[in-house]
N, C-alpha and C positions, 0 to 999 in steps of 0.2 A: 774577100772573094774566095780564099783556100776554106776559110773554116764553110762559107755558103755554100760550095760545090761540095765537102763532104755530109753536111750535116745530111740531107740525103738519102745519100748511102749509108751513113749510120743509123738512120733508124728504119732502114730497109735491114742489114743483119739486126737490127734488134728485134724487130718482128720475125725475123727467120730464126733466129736464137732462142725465140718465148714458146716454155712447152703450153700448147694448145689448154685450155681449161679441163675439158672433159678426157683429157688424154691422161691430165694427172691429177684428177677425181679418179679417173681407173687405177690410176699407181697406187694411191692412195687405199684405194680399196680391197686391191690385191694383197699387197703390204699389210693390211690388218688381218685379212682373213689368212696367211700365210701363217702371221706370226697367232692366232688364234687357233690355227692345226699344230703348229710347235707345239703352244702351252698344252694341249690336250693329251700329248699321247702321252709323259708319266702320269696323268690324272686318271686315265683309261687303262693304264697297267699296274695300277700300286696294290690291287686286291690279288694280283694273279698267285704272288708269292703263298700268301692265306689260303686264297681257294685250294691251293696246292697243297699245301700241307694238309686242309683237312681232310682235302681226297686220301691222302697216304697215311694220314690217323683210321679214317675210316676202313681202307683197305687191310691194313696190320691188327684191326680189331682192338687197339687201345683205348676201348669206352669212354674210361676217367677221362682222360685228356680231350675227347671231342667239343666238350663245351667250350674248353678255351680259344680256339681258331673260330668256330660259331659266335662265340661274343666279340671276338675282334673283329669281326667279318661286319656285322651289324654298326659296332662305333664307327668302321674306315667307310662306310654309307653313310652314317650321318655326316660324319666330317667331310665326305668328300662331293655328296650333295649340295652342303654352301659352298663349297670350292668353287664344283660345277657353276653354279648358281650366278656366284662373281667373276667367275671367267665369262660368263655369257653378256651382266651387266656394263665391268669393262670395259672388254676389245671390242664386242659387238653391240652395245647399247640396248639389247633384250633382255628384257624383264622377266623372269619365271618366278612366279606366285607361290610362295607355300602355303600350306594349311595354316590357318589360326590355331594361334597355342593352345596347348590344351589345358581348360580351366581347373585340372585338379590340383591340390596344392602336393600332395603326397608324391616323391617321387618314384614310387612301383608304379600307383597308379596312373602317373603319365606315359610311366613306359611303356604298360601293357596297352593302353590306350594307342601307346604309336605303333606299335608291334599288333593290335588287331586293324589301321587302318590300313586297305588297300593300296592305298599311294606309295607305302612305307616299301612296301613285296616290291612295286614296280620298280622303286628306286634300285633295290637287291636286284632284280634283272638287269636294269641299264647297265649298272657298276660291274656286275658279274659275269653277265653277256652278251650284251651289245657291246660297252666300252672295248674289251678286246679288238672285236670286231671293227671297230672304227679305229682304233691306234693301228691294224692291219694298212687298211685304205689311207689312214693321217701318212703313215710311212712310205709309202706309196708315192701320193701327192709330194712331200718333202723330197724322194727320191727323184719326182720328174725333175725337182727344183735344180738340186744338187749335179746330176746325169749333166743335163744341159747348161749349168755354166762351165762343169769340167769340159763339153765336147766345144765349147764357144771356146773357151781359153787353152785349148789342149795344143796352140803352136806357141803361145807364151812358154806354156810349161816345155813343150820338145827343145827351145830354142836353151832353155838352161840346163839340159843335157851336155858332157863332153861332145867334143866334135869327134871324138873317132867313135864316139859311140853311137852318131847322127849318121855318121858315114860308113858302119858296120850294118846299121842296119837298113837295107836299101828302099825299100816300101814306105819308110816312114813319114815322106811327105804325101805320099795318096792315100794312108792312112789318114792322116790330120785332115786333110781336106773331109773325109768320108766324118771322122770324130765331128768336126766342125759342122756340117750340114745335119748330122743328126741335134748336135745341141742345140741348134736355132730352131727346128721342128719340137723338139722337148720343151725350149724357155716359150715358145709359142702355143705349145698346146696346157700346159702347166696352169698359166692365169685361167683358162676354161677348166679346168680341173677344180681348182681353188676354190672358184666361188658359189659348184652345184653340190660338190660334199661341203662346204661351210653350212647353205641353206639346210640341205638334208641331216646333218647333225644340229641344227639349231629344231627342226621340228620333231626331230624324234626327242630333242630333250625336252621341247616343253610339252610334248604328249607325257613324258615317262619322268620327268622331274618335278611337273608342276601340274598346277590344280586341273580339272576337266572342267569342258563346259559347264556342267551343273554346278559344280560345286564356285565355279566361278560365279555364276550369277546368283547362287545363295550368298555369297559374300557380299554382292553387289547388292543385295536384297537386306542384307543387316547392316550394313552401312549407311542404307538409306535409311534405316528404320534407326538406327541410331543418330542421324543427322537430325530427324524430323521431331524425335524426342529432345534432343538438345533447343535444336529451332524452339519448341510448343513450349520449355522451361524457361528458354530468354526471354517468352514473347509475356510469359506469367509473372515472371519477376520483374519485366519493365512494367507491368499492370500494376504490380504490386508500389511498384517504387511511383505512381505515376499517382494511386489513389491515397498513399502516404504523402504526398507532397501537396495535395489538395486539402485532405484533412488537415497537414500542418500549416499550410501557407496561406493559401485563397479565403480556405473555410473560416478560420480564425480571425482573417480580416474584417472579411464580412460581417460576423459575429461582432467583429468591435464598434463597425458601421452601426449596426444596426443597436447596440447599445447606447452606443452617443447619440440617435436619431430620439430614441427612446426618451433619455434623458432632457435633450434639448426638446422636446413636446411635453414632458411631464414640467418642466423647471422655467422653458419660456413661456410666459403665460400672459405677456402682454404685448405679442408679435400681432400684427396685425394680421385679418385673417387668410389672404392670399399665403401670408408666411406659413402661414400654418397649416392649409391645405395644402401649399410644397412637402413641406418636414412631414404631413403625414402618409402622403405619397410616397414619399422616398424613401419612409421608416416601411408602408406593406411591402413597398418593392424586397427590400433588402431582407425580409423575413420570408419572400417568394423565393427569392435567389437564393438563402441560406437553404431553403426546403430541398427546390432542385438540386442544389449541389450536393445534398445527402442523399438523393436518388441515386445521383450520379456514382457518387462514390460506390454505392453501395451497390449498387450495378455493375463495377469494376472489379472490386474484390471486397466481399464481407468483412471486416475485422473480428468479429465473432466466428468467421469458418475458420480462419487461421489461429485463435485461438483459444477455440472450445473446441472445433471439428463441426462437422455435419449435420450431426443433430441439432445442436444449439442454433446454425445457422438458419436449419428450414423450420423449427419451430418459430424462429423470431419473424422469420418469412412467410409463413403457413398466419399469423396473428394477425398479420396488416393486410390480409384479404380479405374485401366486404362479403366472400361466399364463404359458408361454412365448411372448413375444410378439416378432416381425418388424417392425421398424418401418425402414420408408424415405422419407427428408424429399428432396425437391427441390425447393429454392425460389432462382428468380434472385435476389430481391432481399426483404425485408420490406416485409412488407405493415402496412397499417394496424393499430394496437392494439388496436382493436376489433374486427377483423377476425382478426386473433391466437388475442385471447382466447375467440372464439365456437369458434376451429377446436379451439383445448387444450383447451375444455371438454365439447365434442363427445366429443373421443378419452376425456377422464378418465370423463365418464358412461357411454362406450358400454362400456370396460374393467370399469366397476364392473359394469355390468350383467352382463357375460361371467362374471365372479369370480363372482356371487352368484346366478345363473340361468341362465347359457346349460352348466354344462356340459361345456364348452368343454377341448381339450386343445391348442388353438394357436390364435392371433389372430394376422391379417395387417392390419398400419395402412401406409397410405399415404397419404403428402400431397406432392399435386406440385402446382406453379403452369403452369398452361397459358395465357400472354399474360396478361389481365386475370383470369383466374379462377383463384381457391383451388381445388382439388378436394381432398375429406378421404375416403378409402376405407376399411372397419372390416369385418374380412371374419374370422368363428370355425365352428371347425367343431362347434358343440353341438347341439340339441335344437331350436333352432328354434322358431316358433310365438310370436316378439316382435310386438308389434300397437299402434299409438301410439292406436289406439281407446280405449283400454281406460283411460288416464289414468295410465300407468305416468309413467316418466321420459323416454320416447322422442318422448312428446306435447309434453313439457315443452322439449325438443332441436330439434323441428320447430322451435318459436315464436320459439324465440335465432335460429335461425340466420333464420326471417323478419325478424324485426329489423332486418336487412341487408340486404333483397333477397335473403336467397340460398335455392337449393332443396336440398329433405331428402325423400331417397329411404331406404324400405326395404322389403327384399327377403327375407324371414323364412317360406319356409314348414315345414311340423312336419315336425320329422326334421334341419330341417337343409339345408344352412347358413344365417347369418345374414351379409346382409350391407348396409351405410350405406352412403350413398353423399352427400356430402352438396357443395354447391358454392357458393362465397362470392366476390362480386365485391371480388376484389384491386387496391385500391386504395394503392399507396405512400407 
């Protein structure tokens, strides 16, 4: 019954005891941003010494030596920008973006590269000028801190004073009380302090330390374009590994099928003839399926573009077309595989297309390299009226060759002629 009647009441003071959630989420967040105006104000005063000197080189006219405090001035910015940078990350969990390194390998040449970008100046201003400015306000802020715990605790302290010194000086309890009501209005306005100079030094640095808008979404723009090229290589090297495994696996099989089928019609020759209208059936099937599966393959990835190149591929291509077709390759050098493969599938589509719709009683292909660029030319003289509107294959042609950045032109009205025009940045 004693422990029943208190249980209770104890967990009445334990509810009265528990600091509220969002009360110390505020502590919590005061207490960083506090200790986040600490760390800042040497980080905001370490250039003043520098600046000063050079001011007093300058003013005394000692030329020779001006370079030196200038070149210090510029390292204590780089070095003090990552500082910045991980003091932000850190205490406050913000991100500030720097510029992507710069690709030159020479080290002048990166310098002057950093030293002609604008962000580089900005950062020299923040460090130079602003920073002061805010270790002003940071001391300030830490001042309310400090002010008001001394005027909250300033009768602890009177009380460790001698007594005849308590009692010499006679004011000194209406003083305490006055110390004390100030420091409760200072520990109280201090947390509102804290947290609109924290916000306001977090955005003036990511204005003046880190990337601008533009520059942000160019980055955000070659990231994607560098995803999308990674994406188009995996998706060509699973093709690759996909038509190499048919060639070694399926194809061979078949091939063996159709061997032994071969042989068991050539060798049994006293099967009756039901058997033998089976075995012949299932000897064309298997030399039908072997055919398909070399369409297939060879629909997936040439083995001839991978290792001849381009020309060898659209010539062997440009052969097994019942229209007579003109084909002229001019290429300095090989271009990327994937850029290859866009241009041979180009020609193999637009050819099928010719065969089975345009028509067509001559096709003229042309692929020449002009400096960086593939040009692929597809030029028949049929019926005309192809339209990539419509969700044909030509729709499907546009979108490969976007893949790449490259552009696809056609030129198709009825009657005749049809002509692709398509252009792929040749990269080596």
């Amino acid at each position: 019954m004693h422990g029943a009647w208190h249980s209770p009441h104890l967990a009445f003071y334990r509810r009265a005891m528990t600091i509220p959630r969002a009360l110390r989420r505020r502590v919590v967040r005061v207490r960083r941003d506090t200790g986040f105006l600490a760390a800042g104000i040497p980080l905001h005063l370490a250039l003043v010494p520098l600046w000063s000197w050079m001011a007093s080189v300058a003013n005394s006219r000692a030329w020779p030596w001006l370079p030196l405090p200038f070149v210090l001035i510029l390292l204590g910015v780089l070095a003090l920008t990552a500082v910045q940078r991980r003091r932000h990350r850190v205490l406050l969990g913000v991100e500030i973006l720097p510029l992507p390194a710069a690709r030159e390998q020479g080290g002048l040449r990166r310098a002057l590269r950093w030293l002609s970008v604008a962000q580089t100046w900005r950062q020299a201003g923040y460090h130079l000028l602003v920073g002061p400015l805010l270790a002003v306000v940071e001391l300030g802020v830490l001042a309310a801190w400090v002010a008001g715990l001394a005027g909250v605790t300033v009768n602890g302290w009177a009380w460790m004073l001698p007594v005849q010194v308590r009692l010499d000086y006679v004011d000194y309890a209406t003083q305490a009380v006055y110390y004390t009501a100030a420091g409760v209005l200072l520990l109280c306005a201090a947390p509102w302090l804290t947290g609109p100079v924290t916000r306001a030094e977090t955005r003036i640095a990511l204005a003046l330390l880190g990337t601008s808008r533009s520059q942000q979404l160019q980055q955000r723009v070659e990231h994607l374009s560098e995803s999308r090229t990674d994406l188009i290589d995996a998706v060509d090297t699973e093709r690759r590994r996909i038509e190499r495994d048919l060639h070694d696996g399926t194809q061979q099989r078949l091939v063996s099928l159709a061997v032994n089928l071969g042989l068991a019609k050539a060798t049994l020759t006293n099967l009756p003839d039901e058997a033998r209208t089976v075995i012949d059936e299932a000897h064309r099937e298997a030399k039908e399926a072997i055919a398909e599966l070399n369409d297939l393959v060879r629909g997936l990835h040439p083995a001839v573009l991978e290792d001849r190149g381009l020309d060898a591929a659209l010539s062997g291509l440009a052969a097994r077309v019942p229209i007579p077709v003109r084909l002229r390759v001019d290429l300095e050098e090989r271009a990327a595989p994937t850029v290859e493969s866009v241009a041979y599938f180009v020609v193999s589509e637009a050819l099928t297309n010719v065969t089975k719709h345009a028509r067509a009683t001559r096709v003229d292909v042309t692929v020449k390299q002009i400096g960086r660029m593939l040009r692929v030319n597809i030029t028949d003289d049929g019926i005309g009226g192809a339209d990539t509107s419509t969700g044909s294959g030509l729709s499907g042609l546009a979108k490969r060759v976007g893949s790449v950045d490259g552009a696809f032109h056609i030129s198709s009205p009825v009657g005749g002629p049809t002509t692709i025009a398509v252009e792929l940045p040749c990269e080596p």
